[in-house]
N, C-alpha and C positions, 0 to 999 in steps of 0.2 A: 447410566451416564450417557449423553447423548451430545453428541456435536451436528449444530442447525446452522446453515447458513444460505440466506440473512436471518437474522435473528425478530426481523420489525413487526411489530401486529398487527399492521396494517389488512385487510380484508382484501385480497385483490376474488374478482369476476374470476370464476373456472369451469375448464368444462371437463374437471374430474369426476363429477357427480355424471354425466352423460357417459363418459370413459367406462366409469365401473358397471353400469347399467349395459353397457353393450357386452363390456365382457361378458358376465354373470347372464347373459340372455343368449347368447353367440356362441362363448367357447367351453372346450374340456381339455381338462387338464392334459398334460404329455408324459411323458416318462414316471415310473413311480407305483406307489401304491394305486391312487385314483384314477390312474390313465383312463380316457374314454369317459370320466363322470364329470358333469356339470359345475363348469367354476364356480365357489363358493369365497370370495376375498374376505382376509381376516381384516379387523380393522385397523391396523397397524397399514396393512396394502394399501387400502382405500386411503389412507392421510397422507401417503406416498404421493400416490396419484390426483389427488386432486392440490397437491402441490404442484407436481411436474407439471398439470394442466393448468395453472394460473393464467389470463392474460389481464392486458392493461384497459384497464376499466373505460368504458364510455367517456368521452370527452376529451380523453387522452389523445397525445399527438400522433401516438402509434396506438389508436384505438383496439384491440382486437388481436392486438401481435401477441406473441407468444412472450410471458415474461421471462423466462429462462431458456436460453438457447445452449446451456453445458449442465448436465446433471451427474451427480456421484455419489452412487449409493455403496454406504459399508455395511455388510449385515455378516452376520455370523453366519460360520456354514451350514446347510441343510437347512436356510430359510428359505429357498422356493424363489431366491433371487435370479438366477437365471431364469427359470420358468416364467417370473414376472416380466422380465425384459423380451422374453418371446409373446408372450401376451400383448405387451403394447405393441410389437413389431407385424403382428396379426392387424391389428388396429388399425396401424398409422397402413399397412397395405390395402385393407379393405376400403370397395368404395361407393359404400355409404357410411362409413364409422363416423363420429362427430368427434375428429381430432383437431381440426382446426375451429379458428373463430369467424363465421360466414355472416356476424352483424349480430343485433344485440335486439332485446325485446322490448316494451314500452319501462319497465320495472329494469333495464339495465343488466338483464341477463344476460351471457354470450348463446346464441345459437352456434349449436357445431356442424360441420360440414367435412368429406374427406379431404385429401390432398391427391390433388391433380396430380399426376404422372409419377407418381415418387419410386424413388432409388432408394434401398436400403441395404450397406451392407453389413453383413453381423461377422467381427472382425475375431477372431482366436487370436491366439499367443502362439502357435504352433503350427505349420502345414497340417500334422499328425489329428491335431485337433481343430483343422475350419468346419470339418462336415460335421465336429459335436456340438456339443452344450446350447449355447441357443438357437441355432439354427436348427438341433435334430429335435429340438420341444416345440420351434414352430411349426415344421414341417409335421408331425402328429397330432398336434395341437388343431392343425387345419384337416387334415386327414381324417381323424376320431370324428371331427365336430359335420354340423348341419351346415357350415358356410364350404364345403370341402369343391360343391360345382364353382363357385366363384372364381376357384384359380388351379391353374396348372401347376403342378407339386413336381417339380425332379429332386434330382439326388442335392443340385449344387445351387438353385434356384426355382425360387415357386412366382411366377406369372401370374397377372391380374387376366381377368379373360374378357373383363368388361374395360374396355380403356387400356392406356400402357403404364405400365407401374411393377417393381420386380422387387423381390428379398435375395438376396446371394448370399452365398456361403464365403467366406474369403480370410486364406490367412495373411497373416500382417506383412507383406509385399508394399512397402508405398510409394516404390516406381511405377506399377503400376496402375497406382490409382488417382495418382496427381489432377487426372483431368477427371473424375467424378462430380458428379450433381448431384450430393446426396439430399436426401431431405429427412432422412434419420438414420444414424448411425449407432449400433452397439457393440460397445470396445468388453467383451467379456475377460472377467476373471485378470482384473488390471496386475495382482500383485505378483501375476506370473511375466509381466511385461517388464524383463530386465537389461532385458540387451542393445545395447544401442541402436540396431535398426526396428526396435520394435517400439523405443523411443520414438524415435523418428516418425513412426510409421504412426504412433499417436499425432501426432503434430501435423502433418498432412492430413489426417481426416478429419480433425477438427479444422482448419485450414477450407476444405472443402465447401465446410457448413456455409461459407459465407456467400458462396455461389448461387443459391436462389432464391434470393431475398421473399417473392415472391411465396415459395413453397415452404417458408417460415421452421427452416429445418434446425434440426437440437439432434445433441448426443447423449448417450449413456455410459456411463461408467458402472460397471459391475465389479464389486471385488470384496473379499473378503480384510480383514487389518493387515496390512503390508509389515512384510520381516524388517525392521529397523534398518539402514544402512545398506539393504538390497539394491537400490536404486532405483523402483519399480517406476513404473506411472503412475500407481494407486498411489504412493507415498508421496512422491512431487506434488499429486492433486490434493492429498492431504493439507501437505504443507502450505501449500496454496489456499487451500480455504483457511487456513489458518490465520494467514497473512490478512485476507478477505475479512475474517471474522475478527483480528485484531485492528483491522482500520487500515493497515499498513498501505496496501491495496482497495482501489475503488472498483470494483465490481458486479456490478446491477444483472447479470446476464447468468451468475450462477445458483445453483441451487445443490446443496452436494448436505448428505446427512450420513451419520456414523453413531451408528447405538454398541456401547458397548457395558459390560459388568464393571461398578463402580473399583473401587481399589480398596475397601473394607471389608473383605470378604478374606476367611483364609482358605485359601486354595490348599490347605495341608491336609483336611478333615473333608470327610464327604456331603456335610453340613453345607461347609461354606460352599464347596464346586456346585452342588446345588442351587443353592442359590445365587451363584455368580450366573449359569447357565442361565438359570430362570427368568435374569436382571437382562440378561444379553437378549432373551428369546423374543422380546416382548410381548403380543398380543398372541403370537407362535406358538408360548410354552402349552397353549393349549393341547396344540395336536402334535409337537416337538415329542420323540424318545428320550425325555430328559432322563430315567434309568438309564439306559446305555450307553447316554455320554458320559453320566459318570461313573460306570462301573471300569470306563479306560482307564481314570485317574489310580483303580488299585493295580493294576496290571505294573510291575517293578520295571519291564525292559520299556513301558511306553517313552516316548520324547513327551514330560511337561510343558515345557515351553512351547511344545508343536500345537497338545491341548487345549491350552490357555491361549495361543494369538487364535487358532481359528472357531474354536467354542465360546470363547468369553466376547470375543474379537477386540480383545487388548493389543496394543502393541508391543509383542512380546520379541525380544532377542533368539534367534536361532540357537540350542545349546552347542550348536562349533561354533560361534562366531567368536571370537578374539577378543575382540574389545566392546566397551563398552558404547554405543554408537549414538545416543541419548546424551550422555554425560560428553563422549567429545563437542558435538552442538554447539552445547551451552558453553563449551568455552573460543568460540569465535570472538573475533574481537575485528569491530568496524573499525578501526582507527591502527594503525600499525604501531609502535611506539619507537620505530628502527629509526635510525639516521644515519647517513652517510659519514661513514669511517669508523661506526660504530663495532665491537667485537664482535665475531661471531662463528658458527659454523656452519658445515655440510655435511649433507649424505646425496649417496648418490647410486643406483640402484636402476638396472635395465637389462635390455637385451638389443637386438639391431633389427629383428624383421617382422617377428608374431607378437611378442609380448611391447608393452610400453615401456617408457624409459622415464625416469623423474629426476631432477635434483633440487632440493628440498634445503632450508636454510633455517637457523636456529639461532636468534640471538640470546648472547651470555648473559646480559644481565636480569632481562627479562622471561627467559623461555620462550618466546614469542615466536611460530613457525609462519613461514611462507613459502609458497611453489615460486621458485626459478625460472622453472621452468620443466615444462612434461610434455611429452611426444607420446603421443598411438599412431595406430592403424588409423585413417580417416573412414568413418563408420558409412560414407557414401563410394569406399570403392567394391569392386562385385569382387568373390571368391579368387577368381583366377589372376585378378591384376596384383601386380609386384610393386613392393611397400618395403622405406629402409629408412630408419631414424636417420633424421641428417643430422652426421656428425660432425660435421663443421663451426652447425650453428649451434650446439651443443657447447663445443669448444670455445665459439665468441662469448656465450652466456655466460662460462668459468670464467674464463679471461675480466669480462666485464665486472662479475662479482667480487674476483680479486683486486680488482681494481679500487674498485668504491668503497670495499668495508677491509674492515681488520679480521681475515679471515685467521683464524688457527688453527683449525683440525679440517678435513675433508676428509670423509670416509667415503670408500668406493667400492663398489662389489666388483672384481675383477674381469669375473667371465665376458667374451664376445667385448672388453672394452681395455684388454691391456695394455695395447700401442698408446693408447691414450690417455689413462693414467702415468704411466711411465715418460710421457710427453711434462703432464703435470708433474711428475714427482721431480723432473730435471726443471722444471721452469721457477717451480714454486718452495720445492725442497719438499727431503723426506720426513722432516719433523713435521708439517702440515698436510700433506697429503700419503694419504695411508692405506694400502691395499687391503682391504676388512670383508673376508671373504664368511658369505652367510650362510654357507653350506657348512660351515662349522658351527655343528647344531647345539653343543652345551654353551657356547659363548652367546650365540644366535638366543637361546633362551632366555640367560640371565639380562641380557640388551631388551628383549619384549616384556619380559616382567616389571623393568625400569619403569618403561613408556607406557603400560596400562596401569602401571602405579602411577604415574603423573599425571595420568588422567582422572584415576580416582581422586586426588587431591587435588586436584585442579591446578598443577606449578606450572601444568605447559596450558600455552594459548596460540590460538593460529587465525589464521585470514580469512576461514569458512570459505576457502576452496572446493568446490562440489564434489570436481573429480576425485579430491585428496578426500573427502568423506566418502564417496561411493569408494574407494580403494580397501577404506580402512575398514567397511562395512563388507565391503568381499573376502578379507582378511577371516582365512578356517582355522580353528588348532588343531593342530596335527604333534600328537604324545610322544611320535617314535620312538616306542618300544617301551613306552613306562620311563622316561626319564625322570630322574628325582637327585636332589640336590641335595647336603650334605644331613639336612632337617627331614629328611624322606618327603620333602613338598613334592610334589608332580612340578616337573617344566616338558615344554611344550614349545614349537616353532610354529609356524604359520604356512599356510599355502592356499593356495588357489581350491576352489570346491572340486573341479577334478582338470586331469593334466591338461586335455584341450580346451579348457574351461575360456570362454571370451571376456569373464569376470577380472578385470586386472586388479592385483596388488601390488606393481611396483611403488607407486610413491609412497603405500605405506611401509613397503621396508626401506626407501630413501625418508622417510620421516623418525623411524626407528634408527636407523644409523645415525640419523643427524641429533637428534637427542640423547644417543650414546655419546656422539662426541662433544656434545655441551659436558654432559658429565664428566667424561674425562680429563675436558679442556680445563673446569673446574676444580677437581682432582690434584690436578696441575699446579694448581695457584690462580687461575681466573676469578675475579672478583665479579659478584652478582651485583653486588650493592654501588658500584660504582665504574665507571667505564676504566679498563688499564688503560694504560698510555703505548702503543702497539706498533711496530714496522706497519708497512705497507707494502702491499705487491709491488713489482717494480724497481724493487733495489732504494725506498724511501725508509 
């Protein structure tokens, strides 16, 4: 199964067929079994490549330019994806490579030529990791090879010797880089880019590209199928081409492909992993260890789902993750169906300095959720600078919500916010505003089971809030201690992936409270099927 975008058959002029010719003439492999021997592209590389090297045909108004200036490639792991993006990084620095388009032939072929002065930096997910992955494949990649006098090789950057033009090693820092001139950039191993500053730090270097019009510079994305719900960059850019690939978005400038094993395959039998791997491999499975990928699948303590997203390159659910993050998606909903002084509830769920803080609203008749409102950390202050939910404006946003709807239940998690509940429970009364403390983990359960049951059945719906889906996709289960309920079912609470984790879940335990208290509000006597007739805040 494969996702192409554009999808058009149009023919454009490339000068991939020059690309794979210099490789295959120029370099040797880096890290690995072949290291030091003569590249050898599968044909799977080469339709890559002479993708990413398309430009705009003779006659054209931007005759020669580069048609994609954003590329995304999904490949399974142990395809030699890294090493490919070190390979063109080899390229686009060398200078006589024919990466660029320097005019066209009488028959309308592009002649290639190098790029004058180019910056490249190949970007990690990690400080721990800038000096790896593709930066330490190009740096021997040039070393092994006969092009090795061309350029000066350090640890953190390899110099052009002919002309001025550099490759750098760089983790994802994007204060730093703001004022770059890149003329190619590679964003390696995207689906490890989860963090808000590594977000960020995507968006700044592609940002950059636009800088030398001239030097007709493009990026890459490298990454394996993103954990559903992770937040990654790979997944945004997923979704993104998606969006591209559905019309939704007008897009001419991307080029992003994702080969993955169709979904007819049973992954229970060594039959089908086989052939799912073989499906994923494509022209690969030749020289692929397809035996030892799947001899993991008998191994009893393996992670399956770990198997399956980075061998198949499906997108597969993390097995701690909570919920379902797929099926939450599909139940967004473009159009709200709330109305002022309509029923409904809250949850409400934070902390005051490290963690975020959410409140989350639920109306009765429909299930319908929406964010209030949520506060974090703003992902542009540095470490050391001091950061505090304002809770004042917190308190305008209750005030305000009680105001406008027919509020009935509020549920609140107490800690670091009791002055102010207790504000609420004197303002609004204790029948509606309710201290629901989540450290009380067999309640805490039976409330989470509710809410990923409504999700399998689809009763609840929301406003496809991002942050409120990255929350819910951060969201781990955590068994403490084998809990099991009257049935011997296993229950389980949720948490953060570990205690300093930057991953927040609060909205999704303010989305969990506030779905508890539809149901209870309902329990109650709340009618779904029709609006009660309800006070209002305020003494109405």
């Amino acid at each position: 199964m494969i996702l192409t975008v554009p999808k058009d058959d149009t023919l454009y002029p490339t000068l991939g067929g020059q690309v794979c010719d210099f490789i295959e003439q120029n370099l040797v492999y880096g890290p690995g079994d072949l290291k030091g021997l003569p590249v050898l592209l599968d044909d799977d590389k080469k339709g890559l490549i002479y993708r990413m090297y398309e430009v705009q045909p003779k006659g054209h108004e931007f005759a020669g330019r580069r048609r994609f200036k954003r590329v995304g490639l999904s490949l399974a792991k142990g395809l030699a994806k890294t090493e490919l993006s070190a390979m063109l990084a080899a390229c686009e620095l060398h200078p006589e490579a024919p990466v660029r388009c320097t005019g066209f032939t009488k028959r309308g072929e592009p002649i290639g030529g190098p790029v004058t002065d180019p910056y490249i930096p190949m970007v990690a997910f990690s400080e721990e990791q800038s000096d790896e992955l593709a930066y330490t494949a190009l740096k021997q990649i040039i070393e092994l090879g006969h092009l090795k006098d061309d350029f000066d090789v350090g640890l953190e950057r390899i110099l052009r010797k002919k002309g001025d033009g550099k490759a750098v090693s760089l983790s994802s820092n994007p204060d730093g880089r703001d004022g770059a001139r890149t003329t190619f950039c590679i964003f390696d191993e995207t689906h490890r880019w989860t963090l808000p500053r590594l977000r960020r730090a995507h968006q700044v270097m592609l940002a950059n590209l636009s800088k030398r019009m001239l030097a007709d510079p493009w990026g890459l994305e490298i990454t394996t199928a993103p954990e559903p719900g992770a937040g990654s960059v790979a997944e945004a850019t997923m979704e993104y081409a998606k969006a591209v690939d559905a019309g939704k978005v007008a897009d001419s400038n991307l080029f992003y492909f994702h080969l993955q094993a169709s979904d007819n395959h049973d992954l229970t039998t060594s039959a089908g992993v086989r052939a799912a791997v073989i499906e994923a491999s494509g022209t690969a499975a030749a020289w692929r260890d397809i035996n030892g990928i799947v001899s993991m699948w008998s191994d009893p303590t393996g992670d399956k789902a770990y198997l399956e997203r980075v061998y198949t390159n499906r997108l597969v659910q993390s097995s701690t993750q909570a919920f379902n993050i797929e099926a939450w998606r599909l139940l967004a909903k473009p159009v709200s169906p709330v109305q002022p002084g309509d029923a409904i509830v809250l949850g409400f769920d934070g902390a005051m300095f490290h963690d975020s803080t959410a409140l989350v609203a639920t109306h009765i008749k429909t299930g319908y959720q929406w964010v209030i409102g949520l506060w974090a950390r703003p992902t542009t202050l540095r470490p050391e600078e001091e950061w505090r939910v304002p809770a004042e404006e917190v308190d305008r946003l209750v005030q305000e919500t009680f105001a406008r709807y027919a509020v009935l239940r509020m549920y609140a998690d107490p800690p670091y916010w009791e002055t102010w509940i207790s504000t609420w429970i004197g303002k609004y009364g204790k029948d509606r505003v309710h201290e629901w403390y989540t450290n009380r983990y067999r309640q805490m359960a039976f409330a989470l089971r509710s809410f990923k049951q409504a999700i399998k059945e689809g009763t609840i719906s929301h406003g496809g809030d991002p942050e409120v889906t990255r929350h819910i996709g951060n969201s781990r289960r955590d068994d403490r201690g084998g809990m099991r309920d009257e049935t011997g079912e296993s229950l389980w609470v949720i948490r953060k992936d570990r205690a300093d984790s930057p991953h927040k879940i609060d909205a999704a335990m303010a989305s969990v409270l506030s779905w508890e208290a539809r149901n209870d509000a309902i329990a109650g006597g709340a009618q779904v099927d029709r609006e009660p007739q309800l006070f209002f805040a305020g003494g109405r």
